[in-house]
N, C-alpha and C positions, 0 to 999 in steps of 0.2 A: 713310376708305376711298374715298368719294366722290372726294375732290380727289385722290387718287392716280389714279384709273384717269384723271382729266382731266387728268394731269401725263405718263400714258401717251399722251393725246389730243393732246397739245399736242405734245411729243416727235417721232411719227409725223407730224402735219403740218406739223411744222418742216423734214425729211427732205424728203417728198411735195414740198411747197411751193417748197424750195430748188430742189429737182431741177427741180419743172415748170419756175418763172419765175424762176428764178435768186435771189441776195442784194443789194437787202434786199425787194426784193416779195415774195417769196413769204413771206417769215419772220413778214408780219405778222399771220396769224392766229394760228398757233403762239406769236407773240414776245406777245401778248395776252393769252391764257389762262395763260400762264405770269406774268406781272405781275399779273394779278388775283390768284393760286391765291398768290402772295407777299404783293398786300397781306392777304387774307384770314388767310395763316398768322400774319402779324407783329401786326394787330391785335389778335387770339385771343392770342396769345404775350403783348404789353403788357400784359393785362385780365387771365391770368392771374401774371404777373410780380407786378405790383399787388398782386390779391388775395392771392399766395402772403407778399407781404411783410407786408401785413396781418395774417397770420395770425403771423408770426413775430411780430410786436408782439404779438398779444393773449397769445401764448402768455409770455411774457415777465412780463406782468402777471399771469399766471395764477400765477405761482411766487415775487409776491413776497411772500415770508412773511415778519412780524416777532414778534422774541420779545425777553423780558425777560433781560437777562445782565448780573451783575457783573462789570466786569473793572476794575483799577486802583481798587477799594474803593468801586467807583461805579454804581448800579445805571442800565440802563438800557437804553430799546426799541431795537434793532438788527435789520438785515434778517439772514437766517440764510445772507448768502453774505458777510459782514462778518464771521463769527465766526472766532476762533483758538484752535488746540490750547490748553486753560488757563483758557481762561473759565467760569463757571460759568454757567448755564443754568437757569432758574427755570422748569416745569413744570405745569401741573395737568389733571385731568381734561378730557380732548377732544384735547389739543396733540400736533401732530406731534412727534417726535423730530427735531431738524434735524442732527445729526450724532452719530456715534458716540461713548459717551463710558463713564464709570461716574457709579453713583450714588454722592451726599454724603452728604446726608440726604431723608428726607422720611418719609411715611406715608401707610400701604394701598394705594402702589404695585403697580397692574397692568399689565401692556403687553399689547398685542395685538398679534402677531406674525406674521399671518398673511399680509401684502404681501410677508413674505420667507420664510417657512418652509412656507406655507401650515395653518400646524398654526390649529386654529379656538381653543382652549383657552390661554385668558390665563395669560401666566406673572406670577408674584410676582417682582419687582425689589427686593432690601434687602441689608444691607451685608454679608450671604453670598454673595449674585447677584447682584454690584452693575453686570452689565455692558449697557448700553442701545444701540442698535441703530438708528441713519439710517433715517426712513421708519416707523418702528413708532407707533403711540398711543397713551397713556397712556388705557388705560378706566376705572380708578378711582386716586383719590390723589393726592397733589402733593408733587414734590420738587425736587433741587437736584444739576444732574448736571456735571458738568465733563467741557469737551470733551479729546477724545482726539485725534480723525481728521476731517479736513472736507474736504469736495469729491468730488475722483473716488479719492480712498484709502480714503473709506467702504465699507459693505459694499454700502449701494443706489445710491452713487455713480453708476455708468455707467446703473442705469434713469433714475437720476432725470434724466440729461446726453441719456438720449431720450426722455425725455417729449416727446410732442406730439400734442397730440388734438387741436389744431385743423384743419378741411378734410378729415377722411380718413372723416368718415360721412356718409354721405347721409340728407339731410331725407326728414319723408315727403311732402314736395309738391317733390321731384326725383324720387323713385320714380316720382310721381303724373304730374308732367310727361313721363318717361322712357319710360311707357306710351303717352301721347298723342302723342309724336316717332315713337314705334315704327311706331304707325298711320298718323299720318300719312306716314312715310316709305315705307312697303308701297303705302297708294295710289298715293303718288309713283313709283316701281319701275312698279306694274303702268301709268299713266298713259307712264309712257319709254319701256317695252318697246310698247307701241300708237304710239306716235308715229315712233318708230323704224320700225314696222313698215309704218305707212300711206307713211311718207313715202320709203321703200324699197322697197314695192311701186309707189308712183309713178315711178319714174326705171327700174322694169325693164317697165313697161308701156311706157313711152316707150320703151326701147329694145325691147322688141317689136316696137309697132310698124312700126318703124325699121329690124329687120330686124337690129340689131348685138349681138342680146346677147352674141356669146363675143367680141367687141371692147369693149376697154374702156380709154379714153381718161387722162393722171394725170387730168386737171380732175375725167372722172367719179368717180375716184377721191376724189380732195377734195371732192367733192359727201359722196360715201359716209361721208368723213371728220366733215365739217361735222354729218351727217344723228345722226352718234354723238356727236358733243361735247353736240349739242344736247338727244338723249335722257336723256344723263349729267346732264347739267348742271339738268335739268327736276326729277331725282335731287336735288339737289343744292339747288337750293331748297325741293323737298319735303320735305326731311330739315331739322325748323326744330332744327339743335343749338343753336339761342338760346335754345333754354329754359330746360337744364339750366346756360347762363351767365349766363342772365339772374336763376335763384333766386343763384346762386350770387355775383351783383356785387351783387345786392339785399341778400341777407344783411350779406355781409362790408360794402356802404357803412351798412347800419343799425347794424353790430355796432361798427363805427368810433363811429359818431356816441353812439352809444351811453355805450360810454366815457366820453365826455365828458362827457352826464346820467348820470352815477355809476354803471354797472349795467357789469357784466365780462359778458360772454356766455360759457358756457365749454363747449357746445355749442351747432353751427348750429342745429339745429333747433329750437332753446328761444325764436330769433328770431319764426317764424315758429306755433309750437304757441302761444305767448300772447297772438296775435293772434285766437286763436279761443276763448280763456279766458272758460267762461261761470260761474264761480267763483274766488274768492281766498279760503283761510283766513291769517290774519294773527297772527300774536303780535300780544301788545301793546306790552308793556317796549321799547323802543326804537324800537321800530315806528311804533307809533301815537302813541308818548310821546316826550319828547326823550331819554329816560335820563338826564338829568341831576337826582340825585337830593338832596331835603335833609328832614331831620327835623324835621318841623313840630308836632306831637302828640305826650304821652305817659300811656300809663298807670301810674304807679311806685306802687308801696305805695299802692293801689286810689283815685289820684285822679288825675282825669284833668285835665292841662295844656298849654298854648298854647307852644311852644319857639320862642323870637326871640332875638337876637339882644341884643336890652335888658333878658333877664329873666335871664341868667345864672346869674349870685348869687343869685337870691331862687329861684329853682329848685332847688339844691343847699340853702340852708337850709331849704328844705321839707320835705328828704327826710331822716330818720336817716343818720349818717354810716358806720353799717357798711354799711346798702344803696349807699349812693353807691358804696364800697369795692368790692360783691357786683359793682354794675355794671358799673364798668370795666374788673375782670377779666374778667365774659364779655364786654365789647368788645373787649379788647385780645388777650385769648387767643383767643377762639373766634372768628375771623376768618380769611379768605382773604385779605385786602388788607394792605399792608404799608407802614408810614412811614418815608420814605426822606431824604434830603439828596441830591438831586441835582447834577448840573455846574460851577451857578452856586451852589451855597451854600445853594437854596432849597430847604423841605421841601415834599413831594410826597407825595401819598397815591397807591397802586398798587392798582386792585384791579377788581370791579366795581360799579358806581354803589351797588347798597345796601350794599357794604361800605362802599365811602367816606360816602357819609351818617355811617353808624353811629359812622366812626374820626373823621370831622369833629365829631361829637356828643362823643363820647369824650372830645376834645382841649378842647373848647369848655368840658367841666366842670373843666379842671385836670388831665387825666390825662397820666399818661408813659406810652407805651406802651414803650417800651425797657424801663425799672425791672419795670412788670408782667411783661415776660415773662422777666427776668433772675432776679427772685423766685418764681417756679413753673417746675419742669420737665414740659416735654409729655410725657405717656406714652406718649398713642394721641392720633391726629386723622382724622377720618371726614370728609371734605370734601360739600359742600351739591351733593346731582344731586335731578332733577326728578322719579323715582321717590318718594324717599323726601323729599322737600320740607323737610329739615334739615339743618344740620350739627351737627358734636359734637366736644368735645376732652373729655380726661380730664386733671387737671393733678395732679401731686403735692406738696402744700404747705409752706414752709418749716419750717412747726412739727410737721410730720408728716401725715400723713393724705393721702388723694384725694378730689379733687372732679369731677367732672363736669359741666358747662357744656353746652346744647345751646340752639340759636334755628332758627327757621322760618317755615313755615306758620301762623299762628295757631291759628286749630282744631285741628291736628296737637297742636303740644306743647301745648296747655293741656289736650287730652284727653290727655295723656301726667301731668298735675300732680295729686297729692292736698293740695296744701299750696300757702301764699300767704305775702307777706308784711305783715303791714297798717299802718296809716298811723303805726304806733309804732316799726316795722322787727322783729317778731318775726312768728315762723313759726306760722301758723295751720292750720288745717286746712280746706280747701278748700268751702265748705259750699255748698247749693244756692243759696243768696240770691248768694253772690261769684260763685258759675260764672256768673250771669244776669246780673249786672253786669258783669263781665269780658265775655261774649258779644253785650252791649246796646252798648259801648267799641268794640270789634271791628265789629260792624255800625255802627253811627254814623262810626267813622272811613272806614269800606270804601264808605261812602255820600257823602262827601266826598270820596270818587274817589282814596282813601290807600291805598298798600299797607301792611299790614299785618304786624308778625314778632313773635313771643312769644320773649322769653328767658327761661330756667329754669335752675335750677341741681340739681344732689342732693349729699350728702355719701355717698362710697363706703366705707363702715361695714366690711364683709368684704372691704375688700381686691378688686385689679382687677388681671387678664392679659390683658396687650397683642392675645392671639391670640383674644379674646373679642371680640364687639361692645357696642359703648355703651348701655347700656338705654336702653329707649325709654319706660319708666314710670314713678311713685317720682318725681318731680320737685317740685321748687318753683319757684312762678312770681314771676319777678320784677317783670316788668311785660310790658307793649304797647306796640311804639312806631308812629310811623302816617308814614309817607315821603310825603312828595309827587314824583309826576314827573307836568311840566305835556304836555297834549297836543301835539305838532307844530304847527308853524303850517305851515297849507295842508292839513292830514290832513280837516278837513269839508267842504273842496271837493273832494278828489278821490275823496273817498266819494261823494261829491254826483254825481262825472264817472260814473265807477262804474256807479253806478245808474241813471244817464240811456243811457248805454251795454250796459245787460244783462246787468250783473255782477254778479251776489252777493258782495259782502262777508261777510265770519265772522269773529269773533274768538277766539280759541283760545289761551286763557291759564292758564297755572297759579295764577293771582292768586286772591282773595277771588272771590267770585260777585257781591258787592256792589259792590266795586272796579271788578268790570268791567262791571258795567252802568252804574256813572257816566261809567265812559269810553267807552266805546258810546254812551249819549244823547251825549254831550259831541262826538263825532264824527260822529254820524250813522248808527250803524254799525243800533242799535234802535232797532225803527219802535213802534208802538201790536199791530199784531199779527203781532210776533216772539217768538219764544221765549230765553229766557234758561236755559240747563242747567248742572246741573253734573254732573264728569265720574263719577264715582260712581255718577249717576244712570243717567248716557246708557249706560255700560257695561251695565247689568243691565236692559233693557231686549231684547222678544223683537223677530223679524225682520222682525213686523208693527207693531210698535210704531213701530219704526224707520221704516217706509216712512212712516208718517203723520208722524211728529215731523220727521223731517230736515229738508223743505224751511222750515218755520217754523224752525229754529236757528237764530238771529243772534249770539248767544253761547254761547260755554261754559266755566265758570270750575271753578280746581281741576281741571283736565285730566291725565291722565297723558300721557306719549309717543303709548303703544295707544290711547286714545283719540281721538286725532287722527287717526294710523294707521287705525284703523276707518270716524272720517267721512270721509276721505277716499277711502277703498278702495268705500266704500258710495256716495258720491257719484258714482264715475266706470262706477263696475259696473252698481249698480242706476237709475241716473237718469241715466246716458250724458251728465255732462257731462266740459267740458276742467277740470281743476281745478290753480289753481295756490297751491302752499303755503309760507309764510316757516317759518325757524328756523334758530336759532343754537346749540341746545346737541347735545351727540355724540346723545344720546337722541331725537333731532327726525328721524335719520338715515334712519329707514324710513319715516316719513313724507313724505319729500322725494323720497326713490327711487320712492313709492308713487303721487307726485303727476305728471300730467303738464307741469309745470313746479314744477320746485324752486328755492327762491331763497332764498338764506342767507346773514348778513349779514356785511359784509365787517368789520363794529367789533366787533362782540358775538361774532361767527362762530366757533364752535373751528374747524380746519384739517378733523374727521371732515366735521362740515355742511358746509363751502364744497366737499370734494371729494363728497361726494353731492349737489348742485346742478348746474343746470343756467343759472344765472345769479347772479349774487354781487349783491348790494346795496351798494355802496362804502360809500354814506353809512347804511345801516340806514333810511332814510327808505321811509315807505308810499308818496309822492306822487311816490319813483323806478319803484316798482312800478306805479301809472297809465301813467306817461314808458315803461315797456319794451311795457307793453301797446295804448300807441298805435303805435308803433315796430312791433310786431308787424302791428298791423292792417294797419299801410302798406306793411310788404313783403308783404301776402297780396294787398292791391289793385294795388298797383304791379306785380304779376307778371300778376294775371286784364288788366290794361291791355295788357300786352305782348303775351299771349296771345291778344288781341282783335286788336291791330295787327296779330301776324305771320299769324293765319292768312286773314284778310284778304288779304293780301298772297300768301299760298300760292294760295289757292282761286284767285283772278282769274288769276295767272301758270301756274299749271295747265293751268285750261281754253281762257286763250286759246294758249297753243302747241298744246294738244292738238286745239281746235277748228281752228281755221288747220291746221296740218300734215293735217288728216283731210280739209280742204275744198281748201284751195291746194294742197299739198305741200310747204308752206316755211313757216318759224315767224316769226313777226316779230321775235321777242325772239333774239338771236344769243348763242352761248356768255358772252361776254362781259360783253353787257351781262345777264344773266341772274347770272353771280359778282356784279357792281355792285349790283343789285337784291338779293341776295341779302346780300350786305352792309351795306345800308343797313336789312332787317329784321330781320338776327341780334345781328351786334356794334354796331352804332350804334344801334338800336333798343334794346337790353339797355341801352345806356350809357345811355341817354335818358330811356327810360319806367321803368326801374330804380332809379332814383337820386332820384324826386320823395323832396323831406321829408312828414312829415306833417304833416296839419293838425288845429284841433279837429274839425272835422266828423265825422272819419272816428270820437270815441265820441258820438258822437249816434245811429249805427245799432248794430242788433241784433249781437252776434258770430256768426260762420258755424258754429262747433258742429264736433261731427262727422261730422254727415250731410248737411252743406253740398256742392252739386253744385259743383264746381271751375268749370266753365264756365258759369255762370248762363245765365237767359233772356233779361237785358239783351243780356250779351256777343252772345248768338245773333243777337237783333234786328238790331245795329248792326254786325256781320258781315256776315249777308245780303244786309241794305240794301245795305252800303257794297260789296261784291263785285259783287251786281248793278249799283249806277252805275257802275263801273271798267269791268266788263266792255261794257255797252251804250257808253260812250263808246268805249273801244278797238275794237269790232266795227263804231262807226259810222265809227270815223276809216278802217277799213281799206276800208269797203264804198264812202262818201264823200268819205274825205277830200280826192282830186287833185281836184275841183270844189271842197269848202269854201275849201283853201287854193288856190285855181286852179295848181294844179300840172301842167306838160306839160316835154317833154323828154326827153330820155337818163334822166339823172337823177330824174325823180320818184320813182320806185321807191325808192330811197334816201331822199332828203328824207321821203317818208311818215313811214318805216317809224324814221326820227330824229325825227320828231314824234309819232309812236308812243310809243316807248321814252323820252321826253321828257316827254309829258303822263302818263304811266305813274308813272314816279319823279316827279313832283309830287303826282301824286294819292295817292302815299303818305309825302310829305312834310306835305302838307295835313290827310290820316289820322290821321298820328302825335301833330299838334296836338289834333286833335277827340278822341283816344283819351286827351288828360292826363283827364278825366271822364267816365265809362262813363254817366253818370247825368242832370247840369246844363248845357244849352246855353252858359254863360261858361265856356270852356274857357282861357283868358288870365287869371284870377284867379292871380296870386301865380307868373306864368310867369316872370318875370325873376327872381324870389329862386334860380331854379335853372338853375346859370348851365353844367353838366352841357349839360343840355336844348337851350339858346338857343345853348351853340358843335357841337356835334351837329348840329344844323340849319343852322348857318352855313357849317358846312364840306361838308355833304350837297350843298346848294344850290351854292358855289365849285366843287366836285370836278364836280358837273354840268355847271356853266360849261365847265369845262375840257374834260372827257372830249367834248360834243357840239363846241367850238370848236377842240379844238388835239389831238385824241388821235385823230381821222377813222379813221384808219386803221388802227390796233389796235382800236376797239371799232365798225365798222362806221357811223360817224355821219358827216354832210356838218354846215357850217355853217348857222346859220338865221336868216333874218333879222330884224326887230325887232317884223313883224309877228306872224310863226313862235312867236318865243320869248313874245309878250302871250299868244298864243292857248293853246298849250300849260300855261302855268301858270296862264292863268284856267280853264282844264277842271279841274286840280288843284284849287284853290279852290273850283270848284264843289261839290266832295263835304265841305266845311264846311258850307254851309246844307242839305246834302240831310242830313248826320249831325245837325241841329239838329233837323230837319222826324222823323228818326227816333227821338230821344227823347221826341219827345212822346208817340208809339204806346205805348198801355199795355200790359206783359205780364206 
């Protein structure tokens, strides 16, 4: 709005101009303001061009989804814009639908349909309904869908072809900024309309006087002219719209760089809210661990064994050969993961990590998984969610009969078992001495930092309907087996950063309770006085219980969804922190929505978690989650930096036009050079102080919170300061300066007032360096790594050259000479050692 009424300004004095003193003298105030009011549009225009592309990039990543499909008898991971009418499509609980198709086969397929029908109530998918639906989710089950329609012939095709959420919400520290532009633009307003007005009641005094007021000359005119450009334009620096560009280059250069340390941002604001993250709750499984899983321990026919790689054979002749038999079934049948012959010829296991363990176990004993599943037909298959912490198949046996096969949770199925089978391979009856041994296995393995899973079997004596659920009681246990997945390397140092930075860590696992406090010490995660819960526990716990127990959680194992959903709800409610939460499964979903930073992982991630998040994890790694959290810090500091520079810069150019025009009647600073000035603290300042990377330092300090005052007390100090020496040098060069610089002539008047507007834009060239640290006198540490910064200031300083040497007369400047120009930029310089001298002051 601003640079329109000065496009109006410039226009009219173009007219005026011509008329008075003909073409090309008169043009060139007019011909000025307009080349500024261009370079200012075209810069803003590049910076948003840039970011706009940006955002087209992330949004890009944001959509690329892979899934598993057979096509040409070959299974394999494919992006879901690679697929063709015909391919089959392999499914399970949490996965988008990526194109419309019918179902094959599968079991206790549900879909939630509510992105396109809005109806909230899951439909049943089987080979009555066999018809599946672009965009929908599989809520429970796993099946095997063949595509029909892909792209923009699907039914969500044309939403899915406008998706784009990147850049269209605003942060809340653009809200927050958009408040403080507001204000400060009003002062600006009422400051224009006083300056205007002093300095227009000065020229009708003088024509009082004079005795001419109802004569009125053009010159007076283009006085009159001049008297508004310069009001406007007072406007015009007051109004700092580098705020709302400066969160917004800060962001999108973090969100870039981002990327590249593994983390998709998939809103702005998730940039900047986890820089004030005074909590993380963490999964563990892939998180904290590599998820790469292998089975090292077992318990079979009640004796517990060492599984290597050397003991094979003597392993399988330990054990009776119908249990051997017992077991392979429930590996090969009661499984999600699937044994394939890939591209090249080689076999691949598909699944997730503790499947594959279990099927590499499987195989290791001699087992066929093909033959096993070729010899039993599936009835029913009840797929493994984190509610019910099992899965289960029911199979129907060659020789007649049903069996039922279920594995899990440890404690789950073995409390689900009345029967065992013992080291002779017959079926016993489950007595208190085996529960205590069996739970003594359990605990010892979960204490050796194992996860833990119970296989069981039952024989279905009366017969089983598919439309029934798989009992959960009546079981025989076959054994324990105990997984290893090793921790992360780098996960105890960046628990270590974490903590030195003000962050609670939590770990929040469905695992053993014992499991996860070995992996907790092992990480760092529990101290000596932390609390370890489990989630059982924490649920049935009252609202005062809770306010005492929460901040002591360090762990909490055997967690439901709710569970987590509660600490975290509790955390941000009742104890006002920022909280930020991992998860991968569809069930982690409202907890992530719940969290003010959700982040799910881009390996483990069903497509529900990644699209309820607010940052993806590429790699699943914790020590990515540190990386987005300094990231954050640094666009929170990077922005209070710029916010220090611009209004700096505001304050001093304010009061000196205001001051001058109320004392002289004339401003020193000209339309002009006021756009210039204006643009070295909006857009080039944004590009500048915007774009620092971060450093470690910046998790060495406390996080800002919620109730962190946006403009600190530092900022204030070195504000003040740095306004007051700007202003006292400017007011001395105006009161002094034709003696400092022995200035006489025609001309002095000009020369000043280009030594002015000269030592002015230095002294916030010089600012802008001292502002790289709001905090430590070395402001030059690690200045050249950001090389943003160093050509911003190269070309500030060139364009000054120019505009004072070769531009005279479109920005009101004379040439100066070599005295001129030392003296002017060592006054700039000067406001480096006074900003040094002002952090020392304590506040």
């Amino acid at each position: 709005m601003t640079l329109m009424i000065l496009g109006v300004c410039a226009f009219v004095s173009l007219i005026v101009g011509i008329a008075m003193e003909g073409w090309p003298k008169g043009a060139h105030d007019g011909l000025g303001i307009v080349a500024s009011i261009l370079l200012v549009v075209f810069v803003t225009a590049t910076s948003d061009y840039r970011q706009s592309l940006q955002f087209r990039d992330l949004d890009k990543e944001k959509k690329k989804i892979t899934v598993q499909v057979t096509r040409s008898a070959c299974r394999q991971k494919m992006s879901i814009y690679d697929l063709l009418p015909g391919d089959i499509v392999h499914l399970n609980i949490g996965d988008q639908v990526p194109a419309d198709g019918l179902f094959v086969s599968g079991f206790s397929v549900l879909i939630d349909e509510s992105s396109l029908t809005g109806e909230s109530e899951p439909v049943m998918v089987n080979a009555e309904n066999p018809f599946m639906l672009s965009g929908t989710k599989l809520q429970d089950g796993s099946c095997k869908m063949m595509v029909t329609t892909v792209g923009m012939r699907t039914q969500w095709g044309k939403l899915m072809a406008t998706l784009s959420e990147g850049g269209d919400d605003e942060t809340p520290l653009q809200v927050k900024l958009n408040g403080v532009a507001t204000i400060i633009g009003k002062v600006g307003l009422f400051f224009a309309v006083v300056t205007f007005a002093v300095m227009v009641q000065g020229l009708f005094m003088t024509k009082l006087r004079e005795g001419t007021i109802w004569s009125w000359s053009g010159e007076e005119a283009l006085q009159m002219l001049e008297f508004f450009a310069v009001a406007v334009t007072i406007v015009v620096v007051a109004v700092p719209e580098g705020l709302p560009l400066a969160v917004t280059l800060s962001l999108a250069f973090a969100m870039k760089k981002m990327m590249n340390d593994k983390a998709l941002v998939r809103h702005l604001a998730a940039c900047e809210t986890m820089g004030s993250a005074t909590s993380i709750c963490s999964d563990k499984t892939g998180t904290l661990t590599t998820n790469h899983m292998t089975l090292v321990k077992s318990c079979i026919c009640m004796g517990v064994k060492e599984v290597g790689n050397d003991n094979k054979a003597s392993f399988c002749s330990d054990i009776p050969e119908s249990t051997v038999k017992l077991l392979l079934q429930s590996i090969f049948t009661n499984t999600g993961g699937e044994i394939v012959i890939n591209k090249d010829g080689q076999r691949e296991i598909l699944g997730t990590p503790t499947e594959t363990a279990l099927l590499e176990f499987g195989l290791s004993l001699g087992g066929d998984s093909q033959a096993e599943r070729q010899v039993s037909k599936i009835v029913k298959v009840e797929p493994f969610n984190s509610t019910k912490k099992r899965m289960g198949v029911v199979l129907q046996l060659p020789e007649g009969g049903l069996r039922a096969h279920t594995k899990g949770a440890s404690e789950i199925v073995l409390a689900g078992c009345d029967k065992v089978i013992n080291s002779n391979g017959e079926v016993v009856p489950l007595d208190e001495k085996s529960i205590n041994h069996l739970n003594a296995t359990i605990n010892q393995f979960a204490n050796e930092a194992l996860r833990t899973l119970c296989l069981a079997y039952m024989e279905l004596e009366n017969g089983f309907s598919p439309d029934n659920a798989i009992p959960v009681s009546g079981y025989t246990c076959i054994g324990i087996v105990g997984i290893k997945d090793p921790v992360r390397p780098g996960v105890k140092e960046s628990v270590a950063t974490c903590r030195s930075a003000g962050i609670t860590v939590r770990m929040v696992t469905g695992d053993n309770i014992n499991t996860a406090k070995a992996i907790a010490r092992e990480c760092g995660i529990l101290t000596d006085d932390g609390i370890a819960i489990e989630g059982p526990d924490f649920r049935e716990k009252s609202q005062e219980e809770m306010l005492a127990l929460i901040p002591k959680i360090q762990v909490m194992g055997r967690s439901s969804p709710m569970d987590k959903h509660t600490l975290v709800k509790q955390l941000r409610t009742t104890f006002d922190e920022v909280v930020a939460v991992t998860g991968d499964g569809t069930n982690d979903a409202p907890a992530l929505h719940e969290a003010d930073i959700g982040l799910a992982m881009g390996i483990a991630g069903t497509e529900v978690a990644k699209e309820s998040a607010d940052v993806i994890i590429l790699d699943d790694n914790f020590s990515t989650i540190v990386t987005v959290a300094k990231w954050g810090r640094s666009v929170y500091i990077n922005i209070q930096k710029f916010v220090q520079f611009q209004l700096t810069v505001n304050i001093v150019a304010l009061i000196v036009n205001f001051s001058s025009a109320c004392l002289t009647g004339s401003a020193p600073l000209t339309a002009v050079q006021l756009l210039w000035v204006n643009m070295i603290m909006d857009t080039l300042g944004a590009l500048a102080l915007a774009t620092e990377p971060p450093t470690d330092e910046l998790m060495k300090c406390l996080p800002a919170g919620k109730k962190g005052n946006f403009i600190s007390n530092v900022m204030w100090r070195n504000i003040l300061g740095q306004s007051f020496y700007q202003f006292m040098v400017i007011w001395y060069l105006q009161a002094k300066g034709k003696a400092m610089f022995d200035l006489n002539g025609p001309d002095s008047d000009l020369i000043l007032n280009t030594l002015i507007f000269n030592s002015f834009v230095f002294c916030q060239v010089f600012n802008e360096i001292s502002s790289r640290n709001m905090e430590k006198i070395n402001v030059f540490k690690g200045i050249l790594d950001n090389y943003v910064f160093v050509a911003v200031l190269g070309c500030t300083a060139v364009f000054q050259v120019i505009i004072i040497e070769f531009l005279g007369t479109f920005a009101s400047t004379t040439p100066l000479t070599c005295s001129q120009w030392f003296g002017s930029v060592f006054i700039g310089f000067l406001g480096m050692p006074i900003a040094a001298i002002l952090k020392m002051i304590p506040v």
